[in-house]
Chimera marker file (.cmm) of the C-alpha trace (Angstrom):
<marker_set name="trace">
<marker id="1" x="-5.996" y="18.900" z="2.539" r="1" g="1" b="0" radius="0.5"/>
<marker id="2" x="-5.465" y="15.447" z="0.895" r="1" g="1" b="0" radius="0.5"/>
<marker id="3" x="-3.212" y="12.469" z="2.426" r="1" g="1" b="0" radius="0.5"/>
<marker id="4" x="-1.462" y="10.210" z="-0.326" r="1" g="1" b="0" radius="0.5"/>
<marker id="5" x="-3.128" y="6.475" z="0.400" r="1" g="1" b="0" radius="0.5"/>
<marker id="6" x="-2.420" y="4.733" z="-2.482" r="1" g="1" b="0" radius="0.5"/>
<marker id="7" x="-2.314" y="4.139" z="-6.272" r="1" g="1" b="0" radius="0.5"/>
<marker id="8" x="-5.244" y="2.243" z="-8.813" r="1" g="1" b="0" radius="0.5"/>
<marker id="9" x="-4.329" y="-1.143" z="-10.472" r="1" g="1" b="0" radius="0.5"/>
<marker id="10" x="-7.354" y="-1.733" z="-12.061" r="1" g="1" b="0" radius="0.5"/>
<marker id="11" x="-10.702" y="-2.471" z="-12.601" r="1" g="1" b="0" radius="0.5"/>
<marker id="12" x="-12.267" y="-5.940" z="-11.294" r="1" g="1" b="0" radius="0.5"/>
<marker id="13" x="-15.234" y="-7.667" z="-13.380" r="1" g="1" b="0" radius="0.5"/>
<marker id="14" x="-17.786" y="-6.464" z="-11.194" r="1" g="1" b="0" radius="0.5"/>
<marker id="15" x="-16.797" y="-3.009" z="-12.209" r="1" g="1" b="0" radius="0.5"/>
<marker id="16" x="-14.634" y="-2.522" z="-8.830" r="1" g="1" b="0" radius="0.5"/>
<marker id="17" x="-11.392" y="-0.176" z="-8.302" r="1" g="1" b="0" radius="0.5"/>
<marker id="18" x="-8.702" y="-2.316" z="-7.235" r="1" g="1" b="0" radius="0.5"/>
<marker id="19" x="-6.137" y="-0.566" z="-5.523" r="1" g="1" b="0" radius="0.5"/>
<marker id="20" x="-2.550" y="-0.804" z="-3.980" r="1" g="1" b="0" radius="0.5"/>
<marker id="21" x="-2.897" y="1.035" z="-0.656" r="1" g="1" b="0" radius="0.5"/>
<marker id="22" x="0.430" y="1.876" z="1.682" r="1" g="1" b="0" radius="0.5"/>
<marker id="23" x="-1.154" y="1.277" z="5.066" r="1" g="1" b="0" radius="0.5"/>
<marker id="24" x="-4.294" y="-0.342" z="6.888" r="1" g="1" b="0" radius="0.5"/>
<marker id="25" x="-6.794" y="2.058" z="6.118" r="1" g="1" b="0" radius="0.5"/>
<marker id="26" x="-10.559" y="1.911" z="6.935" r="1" g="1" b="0" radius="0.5"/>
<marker id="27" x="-14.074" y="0.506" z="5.861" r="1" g="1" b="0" radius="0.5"/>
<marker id="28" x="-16.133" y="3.349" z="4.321" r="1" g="1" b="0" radius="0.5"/>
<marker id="29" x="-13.067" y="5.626" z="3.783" r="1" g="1" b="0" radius="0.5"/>
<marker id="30" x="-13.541" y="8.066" z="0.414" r="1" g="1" b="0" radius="0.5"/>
<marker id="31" x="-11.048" y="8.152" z="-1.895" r="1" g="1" b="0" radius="0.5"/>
<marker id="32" x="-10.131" y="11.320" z="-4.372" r="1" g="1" b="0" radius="0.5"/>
<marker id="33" x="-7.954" y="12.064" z="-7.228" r="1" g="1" b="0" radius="0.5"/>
<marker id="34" x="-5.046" y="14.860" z="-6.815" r="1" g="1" b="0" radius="0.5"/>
<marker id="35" x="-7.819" y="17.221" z="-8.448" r="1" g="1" b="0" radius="0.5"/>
<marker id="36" x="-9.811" y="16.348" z="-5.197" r="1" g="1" b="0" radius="0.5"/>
<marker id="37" x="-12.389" y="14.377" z="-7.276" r="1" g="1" b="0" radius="0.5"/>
<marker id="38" x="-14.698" y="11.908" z="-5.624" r="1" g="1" b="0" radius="0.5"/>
<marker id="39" x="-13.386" y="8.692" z="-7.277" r="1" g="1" b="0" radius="0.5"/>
<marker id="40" x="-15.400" y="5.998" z="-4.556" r="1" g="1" b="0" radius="0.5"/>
<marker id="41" x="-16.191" y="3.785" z="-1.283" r="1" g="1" b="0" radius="0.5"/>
<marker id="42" x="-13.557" y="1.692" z="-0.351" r="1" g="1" b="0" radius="0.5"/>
<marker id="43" x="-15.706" y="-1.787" z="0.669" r="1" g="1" b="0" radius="0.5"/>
<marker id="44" x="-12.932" y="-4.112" z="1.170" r="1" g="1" b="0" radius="0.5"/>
<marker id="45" x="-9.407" y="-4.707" z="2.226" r="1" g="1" b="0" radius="0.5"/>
<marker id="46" x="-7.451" y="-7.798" z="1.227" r="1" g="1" b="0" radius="0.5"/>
<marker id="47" x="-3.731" y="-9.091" z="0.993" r="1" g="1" b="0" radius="0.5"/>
<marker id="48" x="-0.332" y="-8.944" z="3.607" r="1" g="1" b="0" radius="0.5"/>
<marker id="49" x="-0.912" y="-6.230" z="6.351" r="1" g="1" b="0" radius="0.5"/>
<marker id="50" x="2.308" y="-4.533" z="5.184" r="1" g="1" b="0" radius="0.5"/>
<marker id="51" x="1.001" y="-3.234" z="2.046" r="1" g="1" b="0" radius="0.5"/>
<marker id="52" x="-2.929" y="-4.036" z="1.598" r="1" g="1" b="0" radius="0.5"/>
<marker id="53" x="-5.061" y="-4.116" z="-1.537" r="1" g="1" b="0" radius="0.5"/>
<marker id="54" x="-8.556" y="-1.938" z="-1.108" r="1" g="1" b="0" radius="0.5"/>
<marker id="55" x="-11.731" y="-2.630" z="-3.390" r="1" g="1" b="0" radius="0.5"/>
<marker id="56" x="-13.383" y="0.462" z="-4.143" r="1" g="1" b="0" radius="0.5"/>
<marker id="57" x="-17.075" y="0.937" z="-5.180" r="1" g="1" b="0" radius="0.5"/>
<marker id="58" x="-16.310" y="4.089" z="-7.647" r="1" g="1" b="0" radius="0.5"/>
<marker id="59" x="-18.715" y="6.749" z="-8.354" r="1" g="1" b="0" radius="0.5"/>
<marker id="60" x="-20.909" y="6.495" z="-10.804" r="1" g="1" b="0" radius="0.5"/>
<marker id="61" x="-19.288" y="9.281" z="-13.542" r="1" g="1" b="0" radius="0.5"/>
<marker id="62" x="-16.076" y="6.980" z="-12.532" r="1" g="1" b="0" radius="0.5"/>
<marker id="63" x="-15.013" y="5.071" z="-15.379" r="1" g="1" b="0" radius="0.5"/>
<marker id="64" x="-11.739" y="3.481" z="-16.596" r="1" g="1" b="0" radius="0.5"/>
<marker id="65" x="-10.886" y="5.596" z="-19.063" r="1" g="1" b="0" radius="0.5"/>
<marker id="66" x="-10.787" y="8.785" z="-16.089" r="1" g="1" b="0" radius="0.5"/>
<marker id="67" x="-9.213" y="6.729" z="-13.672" r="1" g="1" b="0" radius="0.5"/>
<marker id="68" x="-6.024" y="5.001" z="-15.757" r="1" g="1" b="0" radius="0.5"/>
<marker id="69" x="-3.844" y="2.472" z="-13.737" r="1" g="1" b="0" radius="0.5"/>
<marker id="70" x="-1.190" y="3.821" z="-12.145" r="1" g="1" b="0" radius="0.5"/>
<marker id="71" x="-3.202" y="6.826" z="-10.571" r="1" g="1" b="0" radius="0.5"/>
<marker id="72" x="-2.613" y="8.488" z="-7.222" r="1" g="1" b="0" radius="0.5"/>
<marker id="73" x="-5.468" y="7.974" z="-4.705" r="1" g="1" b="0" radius="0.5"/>
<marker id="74" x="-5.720" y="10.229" z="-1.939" r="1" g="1" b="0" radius="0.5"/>
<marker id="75" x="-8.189" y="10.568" z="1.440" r="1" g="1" b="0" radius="0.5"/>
<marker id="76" x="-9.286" y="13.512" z="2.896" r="1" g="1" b="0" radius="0.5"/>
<marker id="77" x="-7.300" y="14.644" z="5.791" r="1" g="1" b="0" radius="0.5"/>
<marker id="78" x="-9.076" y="15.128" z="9.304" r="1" g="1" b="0" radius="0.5"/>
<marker id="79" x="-9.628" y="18.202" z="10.479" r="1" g="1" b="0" radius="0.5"/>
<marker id="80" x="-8.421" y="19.063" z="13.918" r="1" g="1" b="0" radius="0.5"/>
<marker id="81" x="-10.583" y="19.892" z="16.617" r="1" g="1" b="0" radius="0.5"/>
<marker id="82" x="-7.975" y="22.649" z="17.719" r="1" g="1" b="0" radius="0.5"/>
<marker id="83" x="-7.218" y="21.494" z="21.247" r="1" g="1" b="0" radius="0.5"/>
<marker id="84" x="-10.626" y="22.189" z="22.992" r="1" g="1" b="0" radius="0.5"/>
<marker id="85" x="-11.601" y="20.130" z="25.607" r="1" g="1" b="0" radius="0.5"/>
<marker id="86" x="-15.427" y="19.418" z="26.730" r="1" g="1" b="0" radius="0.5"/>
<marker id="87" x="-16.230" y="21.479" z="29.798" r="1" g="1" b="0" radius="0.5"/>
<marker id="88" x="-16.300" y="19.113" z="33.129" r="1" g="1" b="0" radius="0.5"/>
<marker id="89" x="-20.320" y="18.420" z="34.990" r="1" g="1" b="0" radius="0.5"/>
<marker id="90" x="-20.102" y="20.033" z="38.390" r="1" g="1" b="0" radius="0.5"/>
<link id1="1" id2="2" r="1" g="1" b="0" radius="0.2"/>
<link id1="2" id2="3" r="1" g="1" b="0" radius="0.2"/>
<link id1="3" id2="4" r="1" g="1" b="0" radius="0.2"/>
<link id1="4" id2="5" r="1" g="1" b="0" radius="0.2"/>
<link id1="5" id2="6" r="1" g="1" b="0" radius="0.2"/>
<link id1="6" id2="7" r="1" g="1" b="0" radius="0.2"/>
<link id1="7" id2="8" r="1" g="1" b="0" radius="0.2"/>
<link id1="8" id2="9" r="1" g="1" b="0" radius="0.2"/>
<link id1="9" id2="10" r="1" g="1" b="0" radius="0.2"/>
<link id1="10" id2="11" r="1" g="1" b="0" radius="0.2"/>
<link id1="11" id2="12" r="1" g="1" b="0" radius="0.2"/>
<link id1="12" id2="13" r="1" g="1" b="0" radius="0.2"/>
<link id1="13" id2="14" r="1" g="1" b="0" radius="0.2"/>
<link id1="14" id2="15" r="1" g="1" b="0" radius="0.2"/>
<link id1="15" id2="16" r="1" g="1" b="0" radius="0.2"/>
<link id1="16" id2="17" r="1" g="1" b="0" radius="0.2"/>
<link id1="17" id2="18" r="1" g="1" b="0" radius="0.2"/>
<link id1="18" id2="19" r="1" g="1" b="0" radius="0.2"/>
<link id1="19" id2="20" r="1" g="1" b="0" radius="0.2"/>
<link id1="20" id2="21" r="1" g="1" b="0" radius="0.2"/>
<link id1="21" id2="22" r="1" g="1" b="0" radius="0.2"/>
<link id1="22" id2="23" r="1" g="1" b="0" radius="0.2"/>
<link id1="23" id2="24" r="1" g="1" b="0" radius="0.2"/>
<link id1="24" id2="25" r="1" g="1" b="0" radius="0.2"/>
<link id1="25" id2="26" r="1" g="1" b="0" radius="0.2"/>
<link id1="26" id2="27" r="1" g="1" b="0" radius="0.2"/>
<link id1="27" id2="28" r="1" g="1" b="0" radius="0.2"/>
<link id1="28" id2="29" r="1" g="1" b="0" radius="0.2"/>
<link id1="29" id2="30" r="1" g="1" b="0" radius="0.2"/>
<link id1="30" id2="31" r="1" g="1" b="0" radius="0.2"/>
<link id1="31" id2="32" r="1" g="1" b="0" radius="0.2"/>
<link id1="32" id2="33" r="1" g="1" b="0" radius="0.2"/>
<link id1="33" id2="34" r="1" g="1" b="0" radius="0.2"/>
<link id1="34" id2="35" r="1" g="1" b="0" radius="0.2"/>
<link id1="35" id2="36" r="1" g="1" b="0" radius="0.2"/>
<link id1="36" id2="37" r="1" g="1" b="0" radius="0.2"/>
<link id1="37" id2="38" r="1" g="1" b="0" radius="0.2"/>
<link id1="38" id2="39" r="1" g="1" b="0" radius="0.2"/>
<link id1="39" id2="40" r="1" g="1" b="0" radius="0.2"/>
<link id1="40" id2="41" r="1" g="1" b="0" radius="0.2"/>
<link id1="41" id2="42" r="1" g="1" b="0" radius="0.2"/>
<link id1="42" id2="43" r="1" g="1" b="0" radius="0.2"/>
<link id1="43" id2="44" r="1" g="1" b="0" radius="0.2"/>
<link id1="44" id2="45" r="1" g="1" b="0" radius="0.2"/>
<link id1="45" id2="46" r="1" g="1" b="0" radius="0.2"/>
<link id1="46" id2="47" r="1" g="1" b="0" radius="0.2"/>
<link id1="47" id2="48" r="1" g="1" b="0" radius="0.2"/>
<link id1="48" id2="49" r="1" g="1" b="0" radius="0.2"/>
<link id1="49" id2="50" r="1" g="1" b="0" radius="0.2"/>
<link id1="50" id2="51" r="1" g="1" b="0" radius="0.2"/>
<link id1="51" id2="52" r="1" g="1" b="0" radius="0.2"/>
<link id1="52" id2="53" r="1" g="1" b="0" radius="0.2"/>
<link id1="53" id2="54" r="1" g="1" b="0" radius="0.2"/>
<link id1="54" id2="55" r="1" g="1" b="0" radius="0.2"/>
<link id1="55" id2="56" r="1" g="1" b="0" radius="0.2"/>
<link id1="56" id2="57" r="1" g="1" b="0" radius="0.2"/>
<link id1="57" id2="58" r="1" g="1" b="0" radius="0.2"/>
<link id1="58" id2="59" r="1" g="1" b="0" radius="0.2"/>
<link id1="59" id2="60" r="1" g="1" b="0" radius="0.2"/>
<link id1="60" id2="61" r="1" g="1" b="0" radius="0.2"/>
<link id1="61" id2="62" r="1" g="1" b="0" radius="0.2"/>
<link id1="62" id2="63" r="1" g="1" b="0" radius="0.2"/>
<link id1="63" id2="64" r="1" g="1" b="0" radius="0.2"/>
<link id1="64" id2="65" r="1" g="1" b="0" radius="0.2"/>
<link id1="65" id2="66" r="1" g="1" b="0" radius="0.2"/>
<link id1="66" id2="67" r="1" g="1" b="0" radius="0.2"/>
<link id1="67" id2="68" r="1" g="1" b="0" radius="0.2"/>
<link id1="68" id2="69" r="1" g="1" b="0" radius="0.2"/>
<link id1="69" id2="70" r="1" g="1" b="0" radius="0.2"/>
<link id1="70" id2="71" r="1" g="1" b="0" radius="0.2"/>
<link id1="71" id2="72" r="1" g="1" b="0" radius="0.2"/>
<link id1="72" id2="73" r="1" g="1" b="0" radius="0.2"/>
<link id1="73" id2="74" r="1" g="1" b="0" radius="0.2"/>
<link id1="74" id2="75" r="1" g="1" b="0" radius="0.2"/>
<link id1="75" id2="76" r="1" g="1" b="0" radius="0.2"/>
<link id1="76" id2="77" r="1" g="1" b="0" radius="0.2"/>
<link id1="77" id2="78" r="1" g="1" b="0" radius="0.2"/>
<link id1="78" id2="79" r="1" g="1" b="0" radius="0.2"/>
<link id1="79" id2="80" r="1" g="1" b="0" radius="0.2"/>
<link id1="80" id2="81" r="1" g="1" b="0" radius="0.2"/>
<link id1="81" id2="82" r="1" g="1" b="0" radius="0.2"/>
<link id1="82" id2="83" r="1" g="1" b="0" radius="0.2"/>
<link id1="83" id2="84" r="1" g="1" b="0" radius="0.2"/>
<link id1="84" id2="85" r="1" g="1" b="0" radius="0.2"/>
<link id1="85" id2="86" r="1" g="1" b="0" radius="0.2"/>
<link id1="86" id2="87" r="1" g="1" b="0" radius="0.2"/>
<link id1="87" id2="88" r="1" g="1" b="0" radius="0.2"/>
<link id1="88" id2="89" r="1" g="1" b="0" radius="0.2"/>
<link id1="89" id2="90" r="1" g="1" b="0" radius="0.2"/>
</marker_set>
């Protein structure tokens, strides 16, 4: 299942995704497209902690002509461990 992060603005000169993002989000987090694409790395966060900008290192079959501005990014949601516990040492 895939969690709405953000949207792409564009690409930086060093070949970079630069993206809009609507919450702190972390180092290392992988980013998809809605059809659950790999699109990247993100490698950086910038800007005001309200709404953050993320640099992302995109794959390498990423290019700007697949990934237009204005496109949805998404990150995978966790899956949950379903509410067991670790059994207790005697």
């Amino acid at each position: 299942m895939l969690l709405q992060i953000g949207a792409v603005l564009h690409f930086s000169a060093q070949g970079h995704i630069i993206a809009r993002v609507k919450q702190a989000i972390r180092l290392g987090t992988r980013l998809y497209t809605t059809k659950s694409k790999l699109v990247g790395t993100i490698i950086d966060i910038f800007g005001p902690i309200s709404r953050p900008f993320a640099s992302i290192k995109p794959e390498s079959q990423i290019t700007v002509d697949s990934l237009p501005p204005g496109s949805a990014l998404f990150q995978a949601k966790a899956k949950s461990r379903g509410g067991r516990s670790k059994r207790r040492k005697k």
